[in-house]
RODO-2510 file (C-alpha; in nm, 4 decimals, decimal comma):
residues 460
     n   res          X          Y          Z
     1     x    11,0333    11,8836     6,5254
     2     x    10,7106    12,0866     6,5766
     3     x    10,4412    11,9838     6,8601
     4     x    10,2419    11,7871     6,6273
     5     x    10,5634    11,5573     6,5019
     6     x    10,6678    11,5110     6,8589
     7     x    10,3067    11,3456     6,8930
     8     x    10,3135    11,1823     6,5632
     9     x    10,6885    11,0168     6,6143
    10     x    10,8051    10,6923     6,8210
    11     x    11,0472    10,6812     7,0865
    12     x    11,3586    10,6390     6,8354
    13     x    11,2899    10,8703     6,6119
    14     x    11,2887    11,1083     6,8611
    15     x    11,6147    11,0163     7,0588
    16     x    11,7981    11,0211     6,7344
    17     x    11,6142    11,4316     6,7207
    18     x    11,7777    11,5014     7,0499
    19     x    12,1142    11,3494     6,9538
    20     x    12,1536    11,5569     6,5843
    21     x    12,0724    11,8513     6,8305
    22     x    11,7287    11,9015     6,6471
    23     x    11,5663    11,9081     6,9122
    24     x    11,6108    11,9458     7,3247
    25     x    11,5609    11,6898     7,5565
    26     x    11,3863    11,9464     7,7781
    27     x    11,2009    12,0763     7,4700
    28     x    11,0573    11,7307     7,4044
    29     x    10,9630    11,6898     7,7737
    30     x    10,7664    12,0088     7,7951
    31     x    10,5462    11,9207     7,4564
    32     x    10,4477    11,6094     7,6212
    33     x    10,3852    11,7520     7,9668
    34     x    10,1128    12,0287     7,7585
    35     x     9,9666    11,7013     7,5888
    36     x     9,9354    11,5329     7,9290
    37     x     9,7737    11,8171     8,1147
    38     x     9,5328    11,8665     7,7709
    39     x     9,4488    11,5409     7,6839
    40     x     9,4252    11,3530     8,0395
    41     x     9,1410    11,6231     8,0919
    42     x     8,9368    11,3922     7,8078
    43     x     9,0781    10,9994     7,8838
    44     x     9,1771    11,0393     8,2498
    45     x     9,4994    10,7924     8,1456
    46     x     9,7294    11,0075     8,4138
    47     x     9,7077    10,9475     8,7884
    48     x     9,9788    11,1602     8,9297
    49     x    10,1942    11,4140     8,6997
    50     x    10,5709    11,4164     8,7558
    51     x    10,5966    11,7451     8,6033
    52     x    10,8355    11,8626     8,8669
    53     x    11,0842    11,5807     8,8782
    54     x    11,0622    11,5383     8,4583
    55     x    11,2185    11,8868     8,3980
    56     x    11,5742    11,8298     8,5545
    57     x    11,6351    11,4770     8,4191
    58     x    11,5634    11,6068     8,0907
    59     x    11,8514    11,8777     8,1325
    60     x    12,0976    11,6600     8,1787
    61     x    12,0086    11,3672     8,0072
    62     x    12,2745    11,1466     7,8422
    63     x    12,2816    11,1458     7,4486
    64     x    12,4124    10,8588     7,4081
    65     x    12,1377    10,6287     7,6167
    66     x    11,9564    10,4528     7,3599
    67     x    11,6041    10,6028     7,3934
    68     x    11,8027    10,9356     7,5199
    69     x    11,5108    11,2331     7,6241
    70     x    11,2503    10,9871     7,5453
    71     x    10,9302    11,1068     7,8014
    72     x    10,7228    10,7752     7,9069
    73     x    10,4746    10,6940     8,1856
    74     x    10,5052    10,4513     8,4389
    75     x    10,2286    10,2337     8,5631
    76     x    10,0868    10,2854     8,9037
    77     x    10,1182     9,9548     8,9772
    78     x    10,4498     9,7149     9,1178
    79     x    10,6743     9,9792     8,9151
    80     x    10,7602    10,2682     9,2298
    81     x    10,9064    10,5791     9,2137
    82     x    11,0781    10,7903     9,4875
    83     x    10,8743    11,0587     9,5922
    84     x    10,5892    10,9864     9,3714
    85     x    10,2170    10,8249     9,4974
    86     x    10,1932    10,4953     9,4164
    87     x     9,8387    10,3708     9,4557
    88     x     9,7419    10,0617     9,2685
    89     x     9,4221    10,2032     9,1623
    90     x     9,3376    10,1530     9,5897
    91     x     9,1859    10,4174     9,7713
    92     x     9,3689    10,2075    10,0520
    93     x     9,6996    10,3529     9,9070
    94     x     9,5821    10,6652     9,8183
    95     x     9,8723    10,8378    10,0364
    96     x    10,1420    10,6141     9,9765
    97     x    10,4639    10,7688     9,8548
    98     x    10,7428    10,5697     9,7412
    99     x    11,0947    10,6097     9,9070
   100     x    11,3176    10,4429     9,6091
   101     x    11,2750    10,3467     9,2518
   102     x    11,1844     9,9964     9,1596
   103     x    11,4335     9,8172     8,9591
   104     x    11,2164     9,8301     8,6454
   105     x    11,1949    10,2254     8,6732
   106     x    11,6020    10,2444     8,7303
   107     x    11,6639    10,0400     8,4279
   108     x    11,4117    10,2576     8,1999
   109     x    11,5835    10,5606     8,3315
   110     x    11,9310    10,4144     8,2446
   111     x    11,8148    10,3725     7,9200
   112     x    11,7390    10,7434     7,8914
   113     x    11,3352    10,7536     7,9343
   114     x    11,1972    11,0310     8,1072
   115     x    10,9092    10,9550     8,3613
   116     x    10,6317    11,2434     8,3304
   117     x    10,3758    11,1037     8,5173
   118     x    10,2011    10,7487     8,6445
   119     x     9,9234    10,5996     8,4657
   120     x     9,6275    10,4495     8,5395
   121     x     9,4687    10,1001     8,6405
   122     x     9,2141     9,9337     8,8165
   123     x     9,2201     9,8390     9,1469
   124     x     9,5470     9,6169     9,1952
   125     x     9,5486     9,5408     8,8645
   126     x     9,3013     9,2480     8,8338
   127     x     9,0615     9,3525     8,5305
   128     x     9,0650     9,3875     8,1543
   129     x     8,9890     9,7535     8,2346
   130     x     9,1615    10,1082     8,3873
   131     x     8,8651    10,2155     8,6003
   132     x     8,8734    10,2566     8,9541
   133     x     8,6613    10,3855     9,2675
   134     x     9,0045    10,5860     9,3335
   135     x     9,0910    10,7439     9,0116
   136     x     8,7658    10,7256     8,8029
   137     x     8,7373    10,5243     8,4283
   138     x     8,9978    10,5762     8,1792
   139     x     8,8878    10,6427     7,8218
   140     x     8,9239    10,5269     7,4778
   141     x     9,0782    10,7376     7,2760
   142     x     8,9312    10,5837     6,9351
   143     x     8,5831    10,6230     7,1414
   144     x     8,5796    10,7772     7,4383
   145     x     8,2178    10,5690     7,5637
   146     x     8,4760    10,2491     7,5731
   147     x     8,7381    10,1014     7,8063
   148     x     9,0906    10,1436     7,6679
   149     x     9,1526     9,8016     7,8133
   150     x     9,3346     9,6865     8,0989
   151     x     9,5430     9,6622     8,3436
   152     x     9,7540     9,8928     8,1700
   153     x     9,4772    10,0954     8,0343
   154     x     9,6347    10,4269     8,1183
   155     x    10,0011    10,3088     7,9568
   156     x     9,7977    10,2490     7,6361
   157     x     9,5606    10,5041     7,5772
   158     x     9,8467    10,7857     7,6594
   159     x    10,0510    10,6411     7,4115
   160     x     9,7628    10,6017     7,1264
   161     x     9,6541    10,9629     7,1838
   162     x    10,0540    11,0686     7,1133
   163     x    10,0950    11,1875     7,4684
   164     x    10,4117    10,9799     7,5042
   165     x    10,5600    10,7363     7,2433
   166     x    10,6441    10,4710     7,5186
   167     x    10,4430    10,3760     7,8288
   168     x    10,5457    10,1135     8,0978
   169     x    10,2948     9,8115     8,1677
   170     x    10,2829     9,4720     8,3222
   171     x    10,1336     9,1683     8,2242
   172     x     9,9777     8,8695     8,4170
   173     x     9,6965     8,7350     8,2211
   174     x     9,7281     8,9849     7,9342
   175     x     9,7222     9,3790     8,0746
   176     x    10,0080     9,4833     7,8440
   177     x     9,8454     9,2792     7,5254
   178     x     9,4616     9,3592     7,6143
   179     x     9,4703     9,7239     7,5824
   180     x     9,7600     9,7344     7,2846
   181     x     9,4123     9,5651     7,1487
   182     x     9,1596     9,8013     7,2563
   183     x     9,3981    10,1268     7,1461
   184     x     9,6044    10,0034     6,8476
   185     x     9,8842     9,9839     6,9740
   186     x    10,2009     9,7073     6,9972
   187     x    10,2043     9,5142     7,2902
   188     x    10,4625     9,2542     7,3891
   189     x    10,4560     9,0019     7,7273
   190     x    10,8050     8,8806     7,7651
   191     x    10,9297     8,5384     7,8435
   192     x    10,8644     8,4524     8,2011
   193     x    11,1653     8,5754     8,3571
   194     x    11,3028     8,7385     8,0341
   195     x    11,2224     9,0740     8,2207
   196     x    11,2883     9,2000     8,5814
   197     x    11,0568     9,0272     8,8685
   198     x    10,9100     9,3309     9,0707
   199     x    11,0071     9,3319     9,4344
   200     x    10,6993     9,3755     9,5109
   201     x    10,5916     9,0315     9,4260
   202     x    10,9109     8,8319     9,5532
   203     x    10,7672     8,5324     9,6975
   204     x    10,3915     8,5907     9,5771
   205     x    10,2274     8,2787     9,3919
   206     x    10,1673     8,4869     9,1189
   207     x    10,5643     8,6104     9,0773
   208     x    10,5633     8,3185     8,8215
   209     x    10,3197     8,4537     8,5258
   210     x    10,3531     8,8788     8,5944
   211     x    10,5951     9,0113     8,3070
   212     x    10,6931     9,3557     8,2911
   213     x    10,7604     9,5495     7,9557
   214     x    10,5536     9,8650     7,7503
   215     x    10,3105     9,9852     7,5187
   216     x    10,4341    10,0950     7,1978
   217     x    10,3229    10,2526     6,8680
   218     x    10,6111    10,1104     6,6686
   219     x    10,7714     9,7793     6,7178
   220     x    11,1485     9,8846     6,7049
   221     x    11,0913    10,0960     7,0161
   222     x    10,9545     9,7761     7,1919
   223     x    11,2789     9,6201     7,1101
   224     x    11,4893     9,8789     7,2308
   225     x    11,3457     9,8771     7,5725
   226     x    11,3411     9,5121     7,5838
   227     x    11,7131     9,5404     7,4109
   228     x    11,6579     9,2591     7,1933
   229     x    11,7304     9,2176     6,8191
   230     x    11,4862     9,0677     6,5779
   231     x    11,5728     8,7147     6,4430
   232     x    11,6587     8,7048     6,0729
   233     x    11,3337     8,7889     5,8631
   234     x    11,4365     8,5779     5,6130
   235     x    11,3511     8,2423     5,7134
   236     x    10,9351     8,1021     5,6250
   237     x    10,7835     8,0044     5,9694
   238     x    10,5517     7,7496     6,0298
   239     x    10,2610     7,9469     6,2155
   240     x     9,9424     7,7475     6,3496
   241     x     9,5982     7,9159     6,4413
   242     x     9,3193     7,9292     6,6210
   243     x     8,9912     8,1135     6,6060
   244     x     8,7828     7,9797     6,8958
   245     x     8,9441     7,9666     7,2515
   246     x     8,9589     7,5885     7,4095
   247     x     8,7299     7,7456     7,6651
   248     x     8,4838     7,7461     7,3983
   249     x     8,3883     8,1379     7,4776
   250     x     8,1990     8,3115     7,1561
   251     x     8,4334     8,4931     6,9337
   252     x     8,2699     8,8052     6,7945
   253     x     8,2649     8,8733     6,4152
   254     x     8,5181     9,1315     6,3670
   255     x     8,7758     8,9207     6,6036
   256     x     8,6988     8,6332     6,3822
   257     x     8,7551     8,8518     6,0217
   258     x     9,1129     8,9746     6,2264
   259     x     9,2468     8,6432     6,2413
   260     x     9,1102     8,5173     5,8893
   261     x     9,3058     8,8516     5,7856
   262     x     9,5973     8,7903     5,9290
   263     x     9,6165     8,4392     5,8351
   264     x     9,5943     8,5425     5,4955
   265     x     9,8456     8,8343     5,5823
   266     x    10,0911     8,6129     5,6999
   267     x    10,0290     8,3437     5,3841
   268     x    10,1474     8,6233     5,1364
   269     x    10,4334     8,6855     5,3135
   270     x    10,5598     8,3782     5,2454
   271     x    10,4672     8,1492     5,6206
   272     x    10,2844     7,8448     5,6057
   273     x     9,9699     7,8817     5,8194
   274     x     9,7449     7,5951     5,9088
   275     x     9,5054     7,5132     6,1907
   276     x     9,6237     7,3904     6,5091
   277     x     9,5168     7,3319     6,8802
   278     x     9,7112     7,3317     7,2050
   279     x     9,8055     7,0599     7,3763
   280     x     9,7022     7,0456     7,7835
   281     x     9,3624     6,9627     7,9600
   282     x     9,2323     7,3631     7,9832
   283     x     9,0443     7,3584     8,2261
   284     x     9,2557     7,2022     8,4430
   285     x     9,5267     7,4557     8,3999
   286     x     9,2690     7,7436     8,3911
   287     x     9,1453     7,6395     8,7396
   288     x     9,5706     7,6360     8,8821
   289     x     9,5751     7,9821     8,7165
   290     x     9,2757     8,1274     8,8824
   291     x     9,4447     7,9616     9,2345
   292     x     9,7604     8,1400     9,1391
   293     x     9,5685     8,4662     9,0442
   294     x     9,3767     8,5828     9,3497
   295     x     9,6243     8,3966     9,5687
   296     x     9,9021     8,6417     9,4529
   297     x     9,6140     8,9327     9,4952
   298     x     9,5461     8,7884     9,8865
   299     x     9,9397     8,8749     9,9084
   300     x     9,9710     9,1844     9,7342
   301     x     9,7023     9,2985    10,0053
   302     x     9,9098     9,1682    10,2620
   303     x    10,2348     9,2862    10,1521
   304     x    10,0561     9,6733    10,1859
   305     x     9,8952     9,5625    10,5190
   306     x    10,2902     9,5318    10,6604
   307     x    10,4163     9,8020    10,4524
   308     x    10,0863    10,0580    10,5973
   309     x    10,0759     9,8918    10,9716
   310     x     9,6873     9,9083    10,9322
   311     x     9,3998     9,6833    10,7194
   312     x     9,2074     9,8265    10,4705
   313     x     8,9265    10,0656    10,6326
   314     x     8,5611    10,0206    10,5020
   315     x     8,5025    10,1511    10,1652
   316     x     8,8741    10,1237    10,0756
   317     x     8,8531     9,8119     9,8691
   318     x     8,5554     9,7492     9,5763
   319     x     8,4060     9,4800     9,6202
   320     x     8,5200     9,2842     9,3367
   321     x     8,9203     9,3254     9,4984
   322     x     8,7512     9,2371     9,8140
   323     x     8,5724     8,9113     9,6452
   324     x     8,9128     8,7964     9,4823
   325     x     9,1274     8,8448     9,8259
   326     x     8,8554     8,6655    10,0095
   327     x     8,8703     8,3734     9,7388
   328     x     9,2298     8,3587     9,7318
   329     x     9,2616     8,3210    10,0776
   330     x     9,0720     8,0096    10,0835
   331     x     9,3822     7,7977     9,9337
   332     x     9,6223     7,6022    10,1175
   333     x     9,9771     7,6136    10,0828
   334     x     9,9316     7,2727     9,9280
   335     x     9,6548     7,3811     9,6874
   336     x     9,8979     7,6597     9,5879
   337     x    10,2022     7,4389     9,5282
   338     x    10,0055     7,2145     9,3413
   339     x     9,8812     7,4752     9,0838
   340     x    10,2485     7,5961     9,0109
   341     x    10,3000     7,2238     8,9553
   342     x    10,0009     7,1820     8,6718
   343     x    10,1352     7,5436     8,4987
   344     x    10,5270     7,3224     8,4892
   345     x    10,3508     7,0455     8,3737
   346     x    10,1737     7,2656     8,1134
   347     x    10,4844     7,4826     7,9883
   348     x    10,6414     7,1063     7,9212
   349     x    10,3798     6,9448     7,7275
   350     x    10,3725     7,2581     7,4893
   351     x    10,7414     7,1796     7,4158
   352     x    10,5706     6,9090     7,1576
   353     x    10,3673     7,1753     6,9785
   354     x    10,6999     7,4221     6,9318
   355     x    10,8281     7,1022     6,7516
   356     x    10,5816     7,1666     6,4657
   357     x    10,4909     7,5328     6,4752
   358     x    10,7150     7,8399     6,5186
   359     x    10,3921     8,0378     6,6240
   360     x    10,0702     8,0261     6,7414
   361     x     9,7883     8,3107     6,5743
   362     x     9,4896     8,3746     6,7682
   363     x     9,2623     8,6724     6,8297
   364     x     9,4066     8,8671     7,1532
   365     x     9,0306     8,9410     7,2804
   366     x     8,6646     8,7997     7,1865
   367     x     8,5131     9,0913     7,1177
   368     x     8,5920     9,5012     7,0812
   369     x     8,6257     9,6928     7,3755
   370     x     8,3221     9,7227     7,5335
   371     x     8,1694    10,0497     7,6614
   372     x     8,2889    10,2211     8,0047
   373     x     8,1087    10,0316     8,3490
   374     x     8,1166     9,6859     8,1708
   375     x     8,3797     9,5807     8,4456
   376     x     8,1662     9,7609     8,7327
   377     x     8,0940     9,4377     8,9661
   378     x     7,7565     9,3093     9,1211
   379     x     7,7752     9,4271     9,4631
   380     x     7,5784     9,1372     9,5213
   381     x     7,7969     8,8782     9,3236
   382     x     8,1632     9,0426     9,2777
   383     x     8,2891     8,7310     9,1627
   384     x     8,0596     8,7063     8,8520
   385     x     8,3163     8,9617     8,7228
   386     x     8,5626     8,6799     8,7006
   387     x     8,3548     8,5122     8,4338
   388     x     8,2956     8,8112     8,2669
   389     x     8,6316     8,9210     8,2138
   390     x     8,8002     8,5815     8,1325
   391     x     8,5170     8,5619     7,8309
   392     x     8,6344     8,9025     7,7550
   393     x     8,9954     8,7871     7,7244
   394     x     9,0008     8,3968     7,7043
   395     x     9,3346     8,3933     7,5106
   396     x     9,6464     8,6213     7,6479
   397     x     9,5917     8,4063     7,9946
   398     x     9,7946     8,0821     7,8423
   399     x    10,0982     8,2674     7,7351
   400     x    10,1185     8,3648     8,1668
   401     x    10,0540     8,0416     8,2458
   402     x    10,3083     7,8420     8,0019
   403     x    10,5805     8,1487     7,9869
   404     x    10,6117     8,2454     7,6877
   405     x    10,6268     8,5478     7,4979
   406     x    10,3491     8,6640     7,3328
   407     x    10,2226     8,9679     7,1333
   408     x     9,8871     9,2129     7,0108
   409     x     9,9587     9,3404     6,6669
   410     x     9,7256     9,6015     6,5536
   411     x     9,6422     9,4928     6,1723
   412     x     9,2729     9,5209     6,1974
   413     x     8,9915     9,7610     6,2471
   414     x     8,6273     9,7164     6,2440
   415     x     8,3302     9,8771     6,1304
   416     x     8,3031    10,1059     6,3685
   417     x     8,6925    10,2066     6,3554
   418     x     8,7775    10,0294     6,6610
   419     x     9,1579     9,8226     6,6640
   420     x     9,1085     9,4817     6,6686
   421     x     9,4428     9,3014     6,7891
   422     x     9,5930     8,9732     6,6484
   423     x     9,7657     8,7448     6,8634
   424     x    10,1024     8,5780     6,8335
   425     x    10,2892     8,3608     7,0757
   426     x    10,6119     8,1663     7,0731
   427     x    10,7821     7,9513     7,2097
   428     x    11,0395     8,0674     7,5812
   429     x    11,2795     8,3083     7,4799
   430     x    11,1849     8,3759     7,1458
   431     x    11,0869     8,7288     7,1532
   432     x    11,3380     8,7662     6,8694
   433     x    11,1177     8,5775     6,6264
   434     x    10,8209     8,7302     6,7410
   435     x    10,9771     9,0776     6,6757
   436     x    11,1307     8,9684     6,3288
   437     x    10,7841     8,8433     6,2415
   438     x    10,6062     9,2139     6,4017
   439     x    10,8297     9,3908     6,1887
   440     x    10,7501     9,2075     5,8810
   441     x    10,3009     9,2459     5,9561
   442     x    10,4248     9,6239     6,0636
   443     x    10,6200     9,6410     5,7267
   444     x    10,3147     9,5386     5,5323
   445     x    10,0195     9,6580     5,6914
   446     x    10,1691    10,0144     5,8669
   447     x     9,9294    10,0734     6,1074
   448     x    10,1187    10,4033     6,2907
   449     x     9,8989    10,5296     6,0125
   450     x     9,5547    10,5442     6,1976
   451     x     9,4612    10,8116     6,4275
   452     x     9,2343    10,8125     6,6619
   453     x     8,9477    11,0561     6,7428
   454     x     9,1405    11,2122     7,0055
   455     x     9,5349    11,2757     6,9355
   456     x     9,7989    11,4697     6,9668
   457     x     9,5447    11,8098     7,0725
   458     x     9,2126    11,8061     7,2474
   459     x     8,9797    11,8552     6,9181
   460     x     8,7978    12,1761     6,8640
***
């Protein structure tokens, strides 16, 4: 396998290169450090290389772990690794260095992955976006004016550029399944609790909807990190659909066209499709979410305060982080309990609707990604950004709240060659139907077959 197939090939393809002796482990490792060190230079996806620690793993790497040699990123955010900066997109943590991997980083090394560097996010995680004060805006690589989504913007536009196959991300109101959007890519939220917790948030309100799991160009690889098999393909599923959020945010065009595609996609294929609406008073449940949300930010904050014996200094928060710690402070233990209460009371009522549909099709975002500094806050209103990103990503949000699995599947591209996700979620636990059903749309429509602008090689 040549440079250019190492870029062009997913995470199986090339363990299964490594274990016919092909290819090295350590030869794999070293094209994807030179497309790191090339291509970060353009999208800024990388915050701190692991060049160093990558190169002895890779000699003595196991050929029988599933995704054996397989280099990856890690996100540098919950997911720690020993002797590597962790900084949540913070200035505040800009010297922070781990002391021990994270569970989530021991299990993905287990399984033969090979860290080669962090990737990038905003600050704490809490935007549809991967620019930061701290680390500076990661880029699109389909256009490199435009967010490549967030949190896990980094994870995702690494991974659509061919820098790494595979690219750890987590997921709270959509930051694996926002960016898979904006880049192309496959994107899968696990089951609440299908996946490791992160230590990091034991005991946060917001434990309850983060998910952990990765970026992907091809779905099998997404199942062989979440070591899950598909569910028979052969059975017709009843899938329901939505265009229009029950927030009633506008839906652009081109997200519109994606689900009328898809619906007709999934019609050929033999599924019945027909419209359908959730069950559950919205706004309610949107208001316990947005409780649970900056509440779990307020402790994340806190958990560093203990963890750096010192408060953030002036000018080491934005102010939109600032905004939401400030706002999540505000609620009482009470007013917290009481929101994971409505979010139990939603994932129950929901229960009727998996009685009639196998799966529910929406867009995954209103509109394309937008250009770079569309997240940049008001210093004067901060919290306007709250509105501005939840009509930016209206939909992935429910799947946190309720639990369940959900996934972007890249079968759409607009006018101006931009990915345009589609949006599937199912009911707790059933990532195997969602992944028989991915397979089948990846089958049909092979999307690994668009490039973007920037891949593989900085162009000339």
């Amino acid at each position: 396998m040549n440079d250019d197939e190492l870029a062009a090939s997913d995470g199986i393809a090339i363990a299964e290169a490594i274990r016919a002796g092909m290819i090295s482990a350590e030869e794999v490792v070293e094209s994807a450090i030179a497309r790191a060190e090339s291509l970060d230079a353009l999208l800024g996806f990388q915050v701190t290389s692991m060049v160093a620690t990558a190169r002895a793993p890779a000699a003595t790497v196991d050929a029988d772990a599933p995704l054996a040699g397989v280099p990856c990123l890690i996100k540098d955010h919950l997911a720690l690794q020993a002797g590597v900066r962790h900084t949540s997109g913070s200035r505040y943590l800009r010297d922070f260095v781990a002391t021990a991997d994270s569970r989530i980083v021991r299990q993905y090394r287990a399984a033969g992955l090979i860290p080669i560097g962090t990737s990038a996010t905003c600050e704490f995680a809490l935007l549809s976006t991967a620019e930061s004060a701290s680390h500076g805006p990661c880029r699109n690589p389909w256009d490199p004016t435009r967010t490549a989504g967030g949190s896990s913007g980094g994870a995702a536009a690494a991974v659509a550029a061919g820098v790494v196959p595979i690219a750890h991300g987590n997921d709270a109101a959509g930051s694996i399944r926002i960016p898979a959007s904006a880049c192309g890519l496959f994107g899968l939220k696990p089951s609440r609790h299908r996946a490791l917790v992160p230590e990091l948030l034991s005991g946060s309100p917001a434990a309850g909807i983060w998910s952990e799991h990765v970026l992907t160009r091809t779905v099998r690889d997404s199942a062989a990190v979440l070591q899950t098999r598909a569910a028979g393909s052969a059975r017709a599923l009843q899938i329901g659909y939505a265009i229009t959020p029950p927030t009633g945010t506008p839906v652009d065009a081109a997200c519109e066209e994606a689900v009328d595609d898809a619906v007709e996609l999934c019609a050929r294929l033999g599924h019945t499709v027909a419209e359908a609406k959730l069950p559950g008073d919205f706004a309610e449940l949107e208001r316990a979410f947005l409780i649970l949300y900056t509440a779990g930010a307020a402790a994340w904050l806190d958990h560093w305060i203990g963890v750096l014996g010192h408060p953030p200094r002036p000018g080491d928060l934005e102010p939109y982080t600032d905004a939401v710690v400030a706002h999540g402070r505000g609620f009482s233990p009470a007013a917290i309990h009481g929101a994971m209460e409505t979010l139990e009371q939603a994932e129950h009522q929901i229960q009727a609707f998996w009685a009639d549909f196998d799966v529910f099709l929406t867009p995954t975002l209103a509109a394309p990604p937008p250009p770079l500094g569309y997240f940049t806050a008001d210093p004067t209103d901060p919290l306007e950004l709250l509105s501005r990103d939840a009509e930016f990503s209206p939909f992935t949000w429910y799947a946190n709240a309720v639990g369940s699995p959900a996934m972007s599947v890249p079968l759409y591209w607009n006018g101006d060659a931009l990915p345009i996700g589609t949006h599937f979620m199912a009911a707790h636990g059933r990532e195997d139907l969602l992944l028989a059903l991915a397979y089948e749309l990846e089958n049909a429509r092979p999307w690994s077959m668009h490039r973007p602008v920037i891949f593989g090689a900085p162009p000339d």
